[in-house]
Structure formats: structure tokens, C-alpha cells
C-alpha positions in Angstrom: -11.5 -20.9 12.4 -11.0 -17.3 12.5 -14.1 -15.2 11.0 -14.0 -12.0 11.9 -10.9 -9.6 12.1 -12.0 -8.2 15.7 -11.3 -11.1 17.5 -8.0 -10.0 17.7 -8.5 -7.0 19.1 -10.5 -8.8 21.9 -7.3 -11.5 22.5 -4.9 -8.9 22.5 -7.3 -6.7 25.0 -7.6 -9.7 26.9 -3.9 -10.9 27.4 -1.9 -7.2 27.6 -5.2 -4.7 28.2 -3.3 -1.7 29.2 0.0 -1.9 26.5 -0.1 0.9 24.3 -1.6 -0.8 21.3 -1.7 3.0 18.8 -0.1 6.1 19.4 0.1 9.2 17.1 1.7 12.7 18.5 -1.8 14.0 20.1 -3.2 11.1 22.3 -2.5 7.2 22.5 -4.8 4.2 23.3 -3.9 1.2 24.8 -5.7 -2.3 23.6 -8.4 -2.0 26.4 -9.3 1.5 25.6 -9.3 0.8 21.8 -11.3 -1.8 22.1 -13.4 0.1 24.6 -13.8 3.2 21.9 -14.4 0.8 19.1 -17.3 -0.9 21.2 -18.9 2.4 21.8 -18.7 3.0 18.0 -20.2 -0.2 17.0 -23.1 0.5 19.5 -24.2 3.3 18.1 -24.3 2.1 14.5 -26.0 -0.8 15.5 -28.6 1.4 17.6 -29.0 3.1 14.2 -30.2 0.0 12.3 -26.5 0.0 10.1 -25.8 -3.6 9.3 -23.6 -4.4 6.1 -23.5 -1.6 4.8 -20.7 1.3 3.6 -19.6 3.9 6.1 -17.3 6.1 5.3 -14.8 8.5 7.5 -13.2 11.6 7.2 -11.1 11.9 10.0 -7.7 13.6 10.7 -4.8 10.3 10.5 -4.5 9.3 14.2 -5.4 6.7 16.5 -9.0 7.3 16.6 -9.4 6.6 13.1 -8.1 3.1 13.8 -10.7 3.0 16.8 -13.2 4.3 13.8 -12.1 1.4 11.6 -12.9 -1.2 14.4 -15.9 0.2 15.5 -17.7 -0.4 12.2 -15.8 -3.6 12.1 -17.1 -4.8 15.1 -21.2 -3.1 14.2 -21.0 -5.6 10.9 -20.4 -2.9 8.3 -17.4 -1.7 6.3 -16.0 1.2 6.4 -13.7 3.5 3.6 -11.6 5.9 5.1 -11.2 9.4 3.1 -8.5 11.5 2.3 -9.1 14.8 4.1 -6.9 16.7 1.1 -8.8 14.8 -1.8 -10.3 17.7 -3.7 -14.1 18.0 -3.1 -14.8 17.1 -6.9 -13.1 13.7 -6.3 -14.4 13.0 -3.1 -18.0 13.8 -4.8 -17.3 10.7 -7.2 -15.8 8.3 -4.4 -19.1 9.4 -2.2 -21.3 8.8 -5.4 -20.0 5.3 -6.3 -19.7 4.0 -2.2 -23.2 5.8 -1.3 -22.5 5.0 2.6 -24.8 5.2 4.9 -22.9 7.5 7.2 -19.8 9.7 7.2 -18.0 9.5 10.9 -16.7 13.0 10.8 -14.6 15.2 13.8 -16.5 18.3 14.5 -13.9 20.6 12.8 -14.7 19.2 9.6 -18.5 19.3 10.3 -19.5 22.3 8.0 -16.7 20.7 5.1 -18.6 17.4 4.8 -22.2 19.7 4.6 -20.7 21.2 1.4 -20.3 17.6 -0.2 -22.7 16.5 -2.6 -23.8 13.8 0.1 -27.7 13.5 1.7 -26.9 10.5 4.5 -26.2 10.3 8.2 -22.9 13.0 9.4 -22.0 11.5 12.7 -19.6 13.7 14.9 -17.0 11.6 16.6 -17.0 13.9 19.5 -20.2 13.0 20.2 -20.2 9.3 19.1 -17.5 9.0 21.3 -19.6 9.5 24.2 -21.9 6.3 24.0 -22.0 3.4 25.8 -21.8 0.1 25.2 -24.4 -2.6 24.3 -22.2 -5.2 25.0 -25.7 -8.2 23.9 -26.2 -6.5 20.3 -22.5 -6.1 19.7 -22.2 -10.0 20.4 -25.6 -11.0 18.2 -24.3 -8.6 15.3 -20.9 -10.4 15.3 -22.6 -13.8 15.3 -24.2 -12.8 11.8 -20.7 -12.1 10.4 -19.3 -14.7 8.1 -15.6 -14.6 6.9 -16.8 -13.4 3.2 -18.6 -10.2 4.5 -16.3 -6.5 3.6 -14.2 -5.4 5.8 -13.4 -1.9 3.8 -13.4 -0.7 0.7 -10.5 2.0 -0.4 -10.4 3.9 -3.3 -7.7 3.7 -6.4 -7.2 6.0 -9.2 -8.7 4.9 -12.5 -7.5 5.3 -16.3 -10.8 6.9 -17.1 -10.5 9.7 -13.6 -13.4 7.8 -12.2 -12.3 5.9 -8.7 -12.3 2.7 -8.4 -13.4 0.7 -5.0 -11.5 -1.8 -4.1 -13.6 -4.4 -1.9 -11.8 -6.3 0.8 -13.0 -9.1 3.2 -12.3 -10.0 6.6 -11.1 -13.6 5.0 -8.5 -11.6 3.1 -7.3 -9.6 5.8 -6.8 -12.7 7.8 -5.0 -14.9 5.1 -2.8 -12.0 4.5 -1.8 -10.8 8.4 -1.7 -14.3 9.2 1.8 -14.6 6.4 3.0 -11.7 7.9 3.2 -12.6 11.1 4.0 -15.9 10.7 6.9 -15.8 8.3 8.2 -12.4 9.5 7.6 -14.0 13.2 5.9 -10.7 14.3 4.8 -10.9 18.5 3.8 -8.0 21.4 7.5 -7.5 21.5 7.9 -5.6 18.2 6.7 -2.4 17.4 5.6 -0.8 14.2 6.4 2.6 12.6 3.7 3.4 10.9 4.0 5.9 7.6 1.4 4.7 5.2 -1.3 6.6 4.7 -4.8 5.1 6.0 -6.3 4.9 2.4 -3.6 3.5 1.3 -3.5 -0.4 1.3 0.1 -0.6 2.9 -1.4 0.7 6.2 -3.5 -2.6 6.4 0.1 -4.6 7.4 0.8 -2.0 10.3 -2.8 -2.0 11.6 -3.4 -5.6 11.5 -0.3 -7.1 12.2 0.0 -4.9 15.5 -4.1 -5.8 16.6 -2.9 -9.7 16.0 0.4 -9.5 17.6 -0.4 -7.5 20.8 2.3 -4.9 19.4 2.2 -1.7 19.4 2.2 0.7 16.6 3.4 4.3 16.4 1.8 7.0 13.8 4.8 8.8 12.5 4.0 12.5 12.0 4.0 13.2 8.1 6.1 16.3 8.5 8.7 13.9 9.9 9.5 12.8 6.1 11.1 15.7 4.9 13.0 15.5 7.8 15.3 12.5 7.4 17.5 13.3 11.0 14.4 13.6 13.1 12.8 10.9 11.5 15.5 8.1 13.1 15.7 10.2 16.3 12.2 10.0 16.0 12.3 5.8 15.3 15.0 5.4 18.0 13.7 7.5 20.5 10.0 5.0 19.8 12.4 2.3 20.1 10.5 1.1 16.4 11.5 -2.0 15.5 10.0 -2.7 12.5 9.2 -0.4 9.2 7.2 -0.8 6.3 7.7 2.0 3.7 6.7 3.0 0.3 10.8 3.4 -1.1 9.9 6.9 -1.7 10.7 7.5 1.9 13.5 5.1 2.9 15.0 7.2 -0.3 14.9 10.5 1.4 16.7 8.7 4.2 19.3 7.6 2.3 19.5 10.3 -0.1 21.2 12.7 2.5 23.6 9.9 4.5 20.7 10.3 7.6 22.0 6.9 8.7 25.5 8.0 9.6 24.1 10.5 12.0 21.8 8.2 13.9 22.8 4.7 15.0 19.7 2.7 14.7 21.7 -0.5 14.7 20.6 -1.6 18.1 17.2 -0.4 17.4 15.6 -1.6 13.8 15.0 -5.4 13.3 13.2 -5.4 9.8 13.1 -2.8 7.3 10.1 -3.6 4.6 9.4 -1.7 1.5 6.2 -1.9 -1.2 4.4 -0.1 -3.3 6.8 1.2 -6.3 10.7 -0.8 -7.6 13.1 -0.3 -4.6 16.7 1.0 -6.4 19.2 -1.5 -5.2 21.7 1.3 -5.3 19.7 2.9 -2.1 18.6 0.0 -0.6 22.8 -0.5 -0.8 23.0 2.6 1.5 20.7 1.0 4.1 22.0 -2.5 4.2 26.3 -0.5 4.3 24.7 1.3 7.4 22.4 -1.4 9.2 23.8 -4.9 8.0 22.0 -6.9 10.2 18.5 -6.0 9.6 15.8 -7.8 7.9 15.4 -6.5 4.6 11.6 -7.5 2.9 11.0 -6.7 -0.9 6.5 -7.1 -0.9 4.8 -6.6 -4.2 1.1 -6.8 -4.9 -1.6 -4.2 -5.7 -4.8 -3.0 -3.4 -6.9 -5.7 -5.5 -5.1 -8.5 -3.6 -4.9 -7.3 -0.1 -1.9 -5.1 -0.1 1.0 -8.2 -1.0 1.3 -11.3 -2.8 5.0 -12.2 -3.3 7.9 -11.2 -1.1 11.7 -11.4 -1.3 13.9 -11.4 2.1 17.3 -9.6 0.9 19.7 -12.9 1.5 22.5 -11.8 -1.2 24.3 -8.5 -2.7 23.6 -7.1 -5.8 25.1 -4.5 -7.6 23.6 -0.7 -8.2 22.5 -1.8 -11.5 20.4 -4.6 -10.8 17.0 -5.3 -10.3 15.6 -6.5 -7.0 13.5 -9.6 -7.2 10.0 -8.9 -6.1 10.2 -12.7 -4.8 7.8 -15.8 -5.0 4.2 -16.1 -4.1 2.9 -16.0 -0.3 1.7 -19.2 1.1 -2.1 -19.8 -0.4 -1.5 -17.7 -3.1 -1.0 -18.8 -6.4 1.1 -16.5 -9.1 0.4 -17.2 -12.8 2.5 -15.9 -15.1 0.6 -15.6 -18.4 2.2 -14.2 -21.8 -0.2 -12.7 -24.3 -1.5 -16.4 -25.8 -2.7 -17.0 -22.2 -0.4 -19.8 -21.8 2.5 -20.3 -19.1 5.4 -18.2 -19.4 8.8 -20.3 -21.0 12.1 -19.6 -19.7 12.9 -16.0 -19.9 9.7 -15.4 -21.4 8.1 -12.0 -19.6 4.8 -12.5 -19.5 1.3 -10.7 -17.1 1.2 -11.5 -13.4 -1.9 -13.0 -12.1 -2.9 -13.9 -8.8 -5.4 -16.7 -7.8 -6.3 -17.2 -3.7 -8.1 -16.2 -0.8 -6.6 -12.7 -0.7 -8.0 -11.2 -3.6 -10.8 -8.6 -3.7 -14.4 -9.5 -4.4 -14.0 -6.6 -6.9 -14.7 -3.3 -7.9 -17.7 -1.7 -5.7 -20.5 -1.5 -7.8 -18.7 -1.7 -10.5 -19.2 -4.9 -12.3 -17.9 -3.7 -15.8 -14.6 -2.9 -14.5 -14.6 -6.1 -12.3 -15.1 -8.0 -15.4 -11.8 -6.5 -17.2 -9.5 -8.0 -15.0 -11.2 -10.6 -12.1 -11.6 -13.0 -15.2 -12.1 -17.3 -15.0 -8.7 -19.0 -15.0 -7.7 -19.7 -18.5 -5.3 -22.5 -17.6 -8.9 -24.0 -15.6 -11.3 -26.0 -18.2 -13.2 -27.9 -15.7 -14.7 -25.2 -12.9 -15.4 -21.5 -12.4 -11.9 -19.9 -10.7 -11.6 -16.4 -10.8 -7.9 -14.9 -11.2 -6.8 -11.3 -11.0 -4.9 -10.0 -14.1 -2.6 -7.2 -12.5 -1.1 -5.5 -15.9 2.7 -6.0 -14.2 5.0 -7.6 -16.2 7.2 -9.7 -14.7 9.3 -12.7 -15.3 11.7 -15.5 -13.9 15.2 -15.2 -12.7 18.2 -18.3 -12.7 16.4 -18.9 -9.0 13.1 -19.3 -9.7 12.4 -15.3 -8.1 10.2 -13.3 -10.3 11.6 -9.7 -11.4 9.0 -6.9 -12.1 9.7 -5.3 -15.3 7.1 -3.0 -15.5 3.4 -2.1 -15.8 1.2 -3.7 -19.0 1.0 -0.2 -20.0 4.2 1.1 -19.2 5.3 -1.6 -22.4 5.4 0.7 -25.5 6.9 0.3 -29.3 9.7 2.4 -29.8 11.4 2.3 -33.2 10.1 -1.0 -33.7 11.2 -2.6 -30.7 9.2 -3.4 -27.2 10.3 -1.7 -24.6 9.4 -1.5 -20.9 10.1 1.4 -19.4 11.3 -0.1 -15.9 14.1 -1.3 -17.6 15.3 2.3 -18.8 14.6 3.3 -15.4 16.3 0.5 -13.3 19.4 1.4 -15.5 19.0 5.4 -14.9 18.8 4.4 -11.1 22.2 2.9 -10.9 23.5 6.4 -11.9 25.1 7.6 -8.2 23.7 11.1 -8.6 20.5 9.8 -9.4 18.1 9.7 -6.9 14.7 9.1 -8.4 13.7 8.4 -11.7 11.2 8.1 -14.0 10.3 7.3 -18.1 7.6 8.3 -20.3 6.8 8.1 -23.7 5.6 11.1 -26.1 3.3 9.1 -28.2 3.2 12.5 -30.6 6.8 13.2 -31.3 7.5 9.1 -30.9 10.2 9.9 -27.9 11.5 8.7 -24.8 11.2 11.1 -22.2 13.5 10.7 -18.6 13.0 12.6 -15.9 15.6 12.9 -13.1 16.0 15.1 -9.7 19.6 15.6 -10.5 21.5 18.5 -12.5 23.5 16.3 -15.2 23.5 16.1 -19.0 22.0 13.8 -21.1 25.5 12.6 -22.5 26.5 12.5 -19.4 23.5 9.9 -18.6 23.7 8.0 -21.6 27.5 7.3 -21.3 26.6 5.8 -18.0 23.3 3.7 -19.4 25.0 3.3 -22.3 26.2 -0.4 -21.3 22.9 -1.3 -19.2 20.4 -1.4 -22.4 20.1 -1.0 -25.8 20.7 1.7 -28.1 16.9 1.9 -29.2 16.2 2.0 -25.3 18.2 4.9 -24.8 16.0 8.1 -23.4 15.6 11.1 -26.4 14.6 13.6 -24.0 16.2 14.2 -20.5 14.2 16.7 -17.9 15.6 17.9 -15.0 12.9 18.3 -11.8 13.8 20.0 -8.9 11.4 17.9 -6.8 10.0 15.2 -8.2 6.6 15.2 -7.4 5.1 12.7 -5.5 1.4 11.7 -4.9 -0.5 10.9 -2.0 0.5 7.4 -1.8 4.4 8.0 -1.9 4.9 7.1 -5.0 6.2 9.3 -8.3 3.0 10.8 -9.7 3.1 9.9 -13.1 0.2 11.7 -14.2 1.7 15.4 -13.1 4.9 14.3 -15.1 3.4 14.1 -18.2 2.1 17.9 -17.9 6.0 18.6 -18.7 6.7 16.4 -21.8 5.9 18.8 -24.4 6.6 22.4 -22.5 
């Protein structure tokens, strides 16, 4: 039985040592030299007495961070990688809850990390880099590794503005990858293109899957995003067979007809999305362009190791419809609980929970907030079992699929009704000039608030929505954004939207 997430990287170093296992647009490392690097890492850690403990990084996105991740991996710590453009009063708070024992820093950032409000070890990874291996204390510290030790710990926004760390386990890493490649049927033959941010949990499926697989993964350049042409020259060009995309960016793509410019037809295998509701009237675009190719709805939050359900595309549907966000992964358990805490009835919508191996051990050191929503199975009388209450609303299609409705706190009362404001928004999608979308509700003046990227009226809107939802569902207030802004993870930021309700 698999324990410990870097025994892949030693198979894969073993069987196919000088393939290209990471390459970003400055350097590239092939398994032997990653695993080399990520050796060389670990030694020095070790060397320092580290063992089990948080080490953070704050590192430019490239392949050495991945040799970073390994490294501490590999020493029997955890590591938590940091968003170089966090602002220094929110990196304070992430570095005051995690505490690690070191930062791994590149020497350009040297001075930066001196200003934080941090008194531990700052390593330079120029000079770390320059170890050697202990090859005996690498093998005794990885001996003392069990399955249930941290693997990493990232860093979500809270309700209160106080991040929350999301502890992850080497067991949960190897449940999850383990689906992936197994019902996706990922091998060294496919290659990744990789556009997820490293503290962002999607990442973990382009990192892992590739270290497992013997693939190899390529580092899009960010800048690339905003540029939907070179982005498939770039893709073809990689010969990148497989995506995995917040929808954010495979709407850019569509969004301007990129695909009729660049014929990736021979080129993409498997297109897979997560993070935020997919529109079916862009995911239309993809599939009129590339037909053949695997089409992969994922849904789950960081708390359960980046996915827990999946739908592969395997029918049409029309602009205005939902995409189902799929059944549960195998060994994972979805409970679908409505607010008496019993089992949802038919075309009942009721809270997703999640029960299995691939959930988080919890909030890092942060047993309040643990306790709010890592709670003992209510449908279990006879022995502790620990679910995860995600706050999505969901509930179950004519085929069994579950449809994600919208966040617990997304629900609000409008005019006496519940309303989710998905639904408004899935609606709003289907509109052809609509690109991206978004509803919130101004609690003050009791309205619905829609905000579009595209220059049309609100009658003209609501004679389109019109016959999608209820007259009590229709929006009150429509604003117009120019761009809709996005946050770091890809996904609409909410939070900035709601600066603009009452201007």
C-alpha cells in the first residue's frame, strides 16, 4: 500500500529518468533532475532538524516550486505555498496562523520576506539548491511517514477576512490522483497544461497526476490568458493533450471564436473544468469546435482534496440548462442533507456533504472553525464518522446526476420566496451576448442585483429570462462591467462586486 506521495516521483524517475516531467517558459526538469533537486531540498531540511512540521514558500510559479513542494515532501514536513501578490497584511495572517518553521524564498524576494512580520528560518533557494544529498536520512525520514501525516496546507478566504488552512494528507492526495488517473486513464503519453495557480487546489490534479503517470506537464505563462490565439498556438505547439481549467479561462477562449483560428482537433484529448458553474452555452462553443474531446464537469471544494463528483459530457443540452456536476468519485460518499438533517426526497434540494478518505483533517489550528462544518454523520447513530458540510446546494436530476444550485449562502428571501441565486444566473448565462454573469442581493433596499460584461438593457434581459424563472426571481437592478473582475483563483470575485451595488 501506497504511503507516501513521493514514491511516485521515484517510479516515474526510475522507469523514464530523462522525460521532461515540468516545464515553465524559463527552465525545465526532467523526472531524474526533479527528483535530484527535490532530494537536495529534503536534505537540508532534514540536516536542520525539520520533521513534521509547516514550511512555507514564496517562490515565483515555475518548476522549481514543484521541486520545492517535493523536497519538503520527501524531508517529512508539509509545505504551503504563498502567493507572491497577496498583500503583506494578508500574508501576515496566513504566516501568523501556519507559524512554519521556514520560508524557502528565491533571493530576489530576500529583503520582501525580511519585511514580514515573521522571526523563523528564510532559506534562499539559490543556495539550497546547491546541497547534496543524504541519500541514508532521506530513506529513515520516509520510513517514519505514515499515510495520515500533511502533505500541505493552502489557504482559503474566510467570511470573517481571517484565512483559513486547509490541511491535506498524503492519503488524500493518493485516493484522489489515483480516480484521476484511473477513470480518466491518464499514462506518460499525455501531457498536461497546466493553468491553475499553485495555491490553488486545482493545481494538485496537474502536479500529481503527471508525477504518477510519468507525463509531463507544461506551466502555461499567465499572460497567455488574455491572449486566447496564442494560448492554443501555445497548447498545439506543446502538443498538450489534456486541460484542466477554472471556466473563467476556457470562457475567454470561446468568448472571441479562438477555436476557429487554431485547429487543436488533432491535438486536445480531454478538456476538464472546476472551480465555478461551467455555462453550457460556452461549453457549446467548445464541444461545435472540438467534438471529439473528453469533456469532464469536477466539483468539490479545497476541504475535500480538490474534487468529489464528476460528470463526463455524454449528451447535448441546450444554452439554458444546467450542467450536472455528476455523481460521487469512487470511495467517496455524497450525502445530500435538507435542513431536518434527513435524506433529500425527490426534487428535494438539500446541503452537499461528503464523507471519505479525501477530506481534510481540518482547519490548521483552527478547531472552532473545524467544528462548524467537519461535524459526526447525522444519518450515523452507532460510531464516530466525521462528514464535511460544504454549504452547496444541490439536488437530483431524472438520472440520478446531482445539479449544483448554489452556495448555502447564496439562498436568500426575496419577496417571500427562496431564491438561489445560481438559478437567476444560469438563466442570465443563456443570454448569447452574455458572457459572464453574476447575482447579488442588496439586503438594504431588499433587491436583486445582476451584473453582466455586456452593453444591453434590462428589458432587454428580462424578455429573454423572462421564460427561464419566475417573476419574483427576476433581477431589479442590472449593472453593466466592463471587465468583470476576477480573483486570484479565476473565479468572479464576488466580494469586489458588491463595492458597486449601492454607487
Amino acid at each position: 500500500m501506497q504511503i507516501n506521495i513521493t514514491s511516485w516521483l521515484d517510479s516515474s524517475a526510475s522507469k523514464c529518468p530523462d522525460k521532461i516531467a515540468f516545464s515553465d517558459s524559463r527552465s525545465e526538469l526532467s523526472y531524474i533532475e526533479l527528483q535530484k533537486k527535490a532530494k537536495v531540498i529534503a536534505s537540508g531540511l532534514i540536516k536542520m532538524g525539520i520533521m513534521k512540521d509547516p514550511v512555507a514558500i514564496f517562490m515565483k510559479k515555475g518548476v522549481d516550486v514543484i521541486a520545492a513542494f517535493l523536497g519538503i515532501a520527501y524531508s517529512g514536513n508539509f509545505y504551503s505555498p504563498i502567493d507572491i501578490a497577496m498583500p503583506i497584511s494578508r500574508i501576515n495572517k496566513v504566516l501568523e496562523i501556519l507559524l512554519p518553521r521556514a520560508i524557502i524564498v528565491e533571493k530576489e524576494f530576500e529583503e520582501e520576506v525580511k519585511t514580514f512580520g515573521y522571526s523563523g528560518e528564510i532559506l534562499i533557494w539559490e543556495d539550497m539548491v546547491k546541497g547534496s544529498i543524504d541519500e541514508n536520512r532521506v530513506v529513515e525520514v520516509q520510513k517514519k511517514i505514515i499515510d495520515t501525516d500533511l502533505l500541505y496546507v493552502l489557504f482559503t478566504s474566510g467570511s470573517t477576512g481571517i484565512p483559513k488552512g486547509v490541511t491535506i494528507t498524503h492519503r488524500a492526495v493518493i485516493d484522489y490522483i489515483d480516480w484521476v488517473t484511473q477513470t480518466l486513464q491518464i499514462s506518460e503519453k499525455d501531457s498536461f497544461g497546466n493553468q491553475a495557480p499553485f495555491y490553488f487546489d486545482n493545481s494538485i490534479l496537474d502536479i500529481y497526476s503527471t508525477i504518477k503517470s510519468g507525463a509531463s506537464c507544461y506551466i502555461i505563462p499567465q499572460e497567455l490568458f488574455a491572449q486566447p490565439v496564442p494560448l492554443l498556438e501555445y497548447i498545439k505547439s506543446k502538443a498538450i493533450n489534456t486541460i484542466f481549467w477554472v471556466p473563467s479561462a476556457l470562457i475567454v477562449v470561446s468568448k472571441v471564436k479562438a477555436l476557429r483560428n487554431v485547429d487543436l482537433g488533432n491535438v486536445l484529448k480531454r478538456v476538464l473544468f472546476c472551480g465555478e458553474v461551467m455555462p453550457n452555452k460556452q461549453l457549446n462553443i467548445w464541444r461545435s469546435y472540438l467534438p471529439d474531446v473528453q469533456y469532464v464537469n469536477l466539483y468539490g471544494p479545497t476541504e475535500i482534496t480538490d474534487a468529489c463528483t464528476y460528470y463526463i459530457v455524454n449528451r447535448n443540452f441546450a444554452d439554458e440548462e444546467p450542467l450536472p456536476i455528476g455523481v460521487a468519485m469512487k470511495n467517496t460518499d455524497i450525502i445530500v442533507l435538507n435542513e431536518e438533517n434527513q435524506l433529500v426526497k425527490e426534487n428535494e434540494v438539500g446541503e452537499l456533504c461528503v464523507r471519505g478518505t479525501s477530506l481534510s483533517m481540518g482547519y490548521y489550528r483552527n478547531f472552532s472553525k473545524t467544528r462548524e462544518v467537519f461535524v459526526q454523520n447525522p444519518l450515523n447513530k452507532e460510531v464516530p464518522e466525521i462528514i464535511y458540510r460544504t454549504g452547496d446546494l444541490v439536488k437530483y436530476n431524472q438520472y440520478g446526476e446531482l445539479i449544483y444550485i448554489s452556495r448555502k449562502d447564496f439562498q436568500i428571501k426575496h419577496m417571500g420566496h427562496r431564491i438561489e441565486l445560481g438559478e437567476i444566473e444560469v438563466a442570465v448565462s443563456s443570454i448569447p451576448e452574455v458572457n459572464l454573469c453574476c447575482c447579488l442581493y442588496d439586503n438594504k433596499y431588499q433587491k436583486i442585483v445582476l451584473f453582466i460584461d455586456a452593453e444591453l438593457e434590462k428589458s432587454y434581459i428580462i424578455g429573454r429570462i423572462r421564460e427561464l424563472i419566475p417573476q419574483y426571481m427576476l433581477p431589479n437592478k442590472v449593472i453593466k462591467m466592463d471587465v468583470m473582475p476576477i480573483n486570484a483563483n479565476g473565479k468572479i470575485d464576488r466580494v469586489e462586486l458588491k463595492k458597486y451595488i449601492n454607487n
